[in-house]
C-alpha positions in Angstrom: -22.4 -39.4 0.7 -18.8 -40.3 1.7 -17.6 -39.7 -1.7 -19.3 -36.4 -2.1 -17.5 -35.5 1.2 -14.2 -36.6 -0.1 -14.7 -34.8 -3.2 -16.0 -31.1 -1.6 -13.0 -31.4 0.5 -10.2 -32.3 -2.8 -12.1 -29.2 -4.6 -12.0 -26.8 -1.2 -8.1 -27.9 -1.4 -7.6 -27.3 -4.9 -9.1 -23.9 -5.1 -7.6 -22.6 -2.0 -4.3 -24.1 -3.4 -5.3 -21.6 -6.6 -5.4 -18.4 -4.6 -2.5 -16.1 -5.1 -1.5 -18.1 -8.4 -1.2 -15.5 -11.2 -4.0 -16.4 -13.9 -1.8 -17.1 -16.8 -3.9 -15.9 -19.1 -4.9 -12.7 -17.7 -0.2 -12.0 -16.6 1.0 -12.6 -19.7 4.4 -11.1 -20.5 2.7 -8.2 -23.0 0.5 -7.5 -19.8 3.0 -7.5 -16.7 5.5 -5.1 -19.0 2.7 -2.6 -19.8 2.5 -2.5 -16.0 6.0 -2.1 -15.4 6.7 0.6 -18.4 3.4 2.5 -16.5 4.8 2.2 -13.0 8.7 2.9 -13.7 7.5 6.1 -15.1 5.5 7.0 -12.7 7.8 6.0 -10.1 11.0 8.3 -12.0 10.2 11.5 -10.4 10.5 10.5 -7.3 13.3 7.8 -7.2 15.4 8.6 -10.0 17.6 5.6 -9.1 17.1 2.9 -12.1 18.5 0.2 -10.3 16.3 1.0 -7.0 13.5 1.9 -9.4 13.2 -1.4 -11.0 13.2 -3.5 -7.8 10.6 -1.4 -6.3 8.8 -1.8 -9.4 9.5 -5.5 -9.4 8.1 -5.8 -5.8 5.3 -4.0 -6.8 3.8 -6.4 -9.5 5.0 -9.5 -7.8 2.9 -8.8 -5.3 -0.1 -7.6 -7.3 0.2 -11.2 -9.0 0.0 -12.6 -5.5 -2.9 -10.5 -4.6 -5.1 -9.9 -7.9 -4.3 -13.4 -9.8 -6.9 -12.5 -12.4 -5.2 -9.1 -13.6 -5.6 -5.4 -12.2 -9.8 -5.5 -13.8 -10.9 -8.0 -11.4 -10.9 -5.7 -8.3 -12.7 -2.3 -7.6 -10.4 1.0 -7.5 -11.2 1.5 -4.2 -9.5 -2.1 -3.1 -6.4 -1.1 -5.4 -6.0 1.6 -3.7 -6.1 -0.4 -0.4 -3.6 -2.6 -1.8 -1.6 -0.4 -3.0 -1.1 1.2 0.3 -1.0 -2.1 1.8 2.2 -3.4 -0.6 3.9 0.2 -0.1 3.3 -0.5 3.4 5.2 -3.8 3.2 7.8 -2.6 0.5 8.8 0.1 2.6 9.2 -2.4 6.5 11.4 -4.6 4.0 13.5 -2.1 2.7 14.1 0.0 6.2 17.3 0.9 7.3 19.0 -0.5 4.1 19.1 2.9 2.5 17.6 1.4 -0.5 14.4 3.1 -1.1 15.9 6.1 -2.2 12.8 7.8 -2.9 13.2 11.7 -3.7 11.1 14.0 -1.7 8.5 16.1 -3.8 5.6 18.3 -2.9 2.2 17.2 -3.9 -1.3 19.1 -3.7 -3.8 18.0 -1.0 -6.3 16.2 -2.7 -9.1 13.8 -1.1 -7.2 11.0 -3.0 -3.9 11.8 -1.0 -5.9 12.5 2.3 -7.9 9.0 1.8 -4.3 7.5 1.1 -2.4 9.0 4.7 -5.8 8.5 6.5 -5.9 4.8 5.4 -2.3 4.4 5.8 -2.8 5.5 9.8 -5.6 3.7 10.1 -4.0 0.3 9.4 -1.2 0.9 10.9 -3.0 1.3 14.7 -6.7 0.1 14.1 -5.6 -3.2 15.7 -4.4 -2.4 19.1 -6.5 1.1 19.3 -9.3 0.5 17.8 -11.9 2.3 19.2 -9.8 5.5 18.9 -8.3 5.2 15.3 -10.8 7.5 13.6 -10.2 10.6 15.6 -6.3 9.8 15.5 -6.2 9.6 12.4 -8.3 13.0 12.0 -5.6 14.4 14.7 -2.7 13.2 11.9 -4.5 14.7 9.2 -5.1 18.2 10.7 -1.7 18.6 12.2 -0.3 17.4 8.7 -2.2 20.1 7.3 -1.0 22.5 9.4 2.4 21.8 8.8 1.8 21.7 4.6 -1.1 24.0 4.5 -0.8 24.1 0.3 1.5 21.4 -0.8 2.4 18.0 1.2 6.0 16.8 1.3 6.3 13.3 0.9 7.3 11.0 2.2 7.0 12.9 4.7 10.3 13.9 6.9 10.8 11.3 10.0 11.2 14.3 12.4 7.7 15.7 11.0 6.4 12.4 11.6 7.2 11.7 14.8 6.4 14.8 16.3 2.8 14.9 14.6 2.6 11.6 15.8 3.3 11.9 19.3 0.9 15.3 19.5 -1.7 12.9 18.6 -0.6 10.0 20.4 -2.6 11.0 23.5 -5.9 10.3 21.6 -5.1 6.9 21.3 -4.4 6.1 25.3 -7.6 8.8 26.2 -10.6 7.1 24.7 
């Protein structure tokens, strides 16, 4: 009994020690550059920096080799998508206020993918300390957004827009 103790508790330690360990099978070179070439050019439109470009872009699949060891396959779409907000969320804090983000404005069409992505985005950000009012805050955000970019959404979006979306709404949060 004592050894089968000792021994749930070494393979508890081992496989939790596994976790965020990039399978090396699955990120291979061949597989993390077909990643980068895909995300650079997607990324090119809107920050046309190379040099800003490829960090982002290195951020981007060092942390997706944190979070998705066993390859981009192994998760739904609906949790990449999380993640993805979730590690633009995180690239974006780090790189605040050093002018290095130097991503390009652009107009994009409302779709339900780009709502879902602001709605979730929101939702993280105040779900914690509000969160029996989140959903209709975020609803508020979304509407006023809306309003503001009836066809076409700018993004990101301008701070001043932002802030003054964000404060209409604000009351929802302290009401409820």
């Amino acid at each position: 009994m004592n050894k089968l103790f000792w021994g749930l508790i070494l393979a508890c330690l081992v496989i939790s020690s596994c976790k965020g360990q990039p399978n090396t099978k699955i990120w291979t070179e061949k597989y993390e550059q077909g990643l980068y070439n895909y995300l650079d050019s997607v990324s090119k439109p809107s920050m046309q920096n190379e040099q800003k470009r490829t960090k982002y872009v290195e951020f981007i699949i060092n942390r997706l080799k944190q979070e998705v060891p066993n390859g981009l396959n192994s998760v739904s779409k609906d949790s990449l998508h999380s993640l993805n907000i979730k590690i633009g969320r995180e690239y974006a804090m780090q790189e605040r206020g050093t002018g290095n983000a130097d991503v390009k404005p652009y107009y994009t069409p409302w779709t339900p993918l780009i709502e879902k992505t602001f709605r979730d985005d929101y939702y993280s950000i105040f779900h914690d300390k509000y969160p029996a009012t989140t959903v209709p805050f975020c609803d508020c955000m979304i509407k006023r957004l809306k309003t503001t970019y009836p066809d076409s959404l700018l993004v990101p979006v301008p701070k001043d827009v932002n802030l003054r979306i964000t404060n209409e709404c604000k009351s929802i949060l302290e009401t409820h």
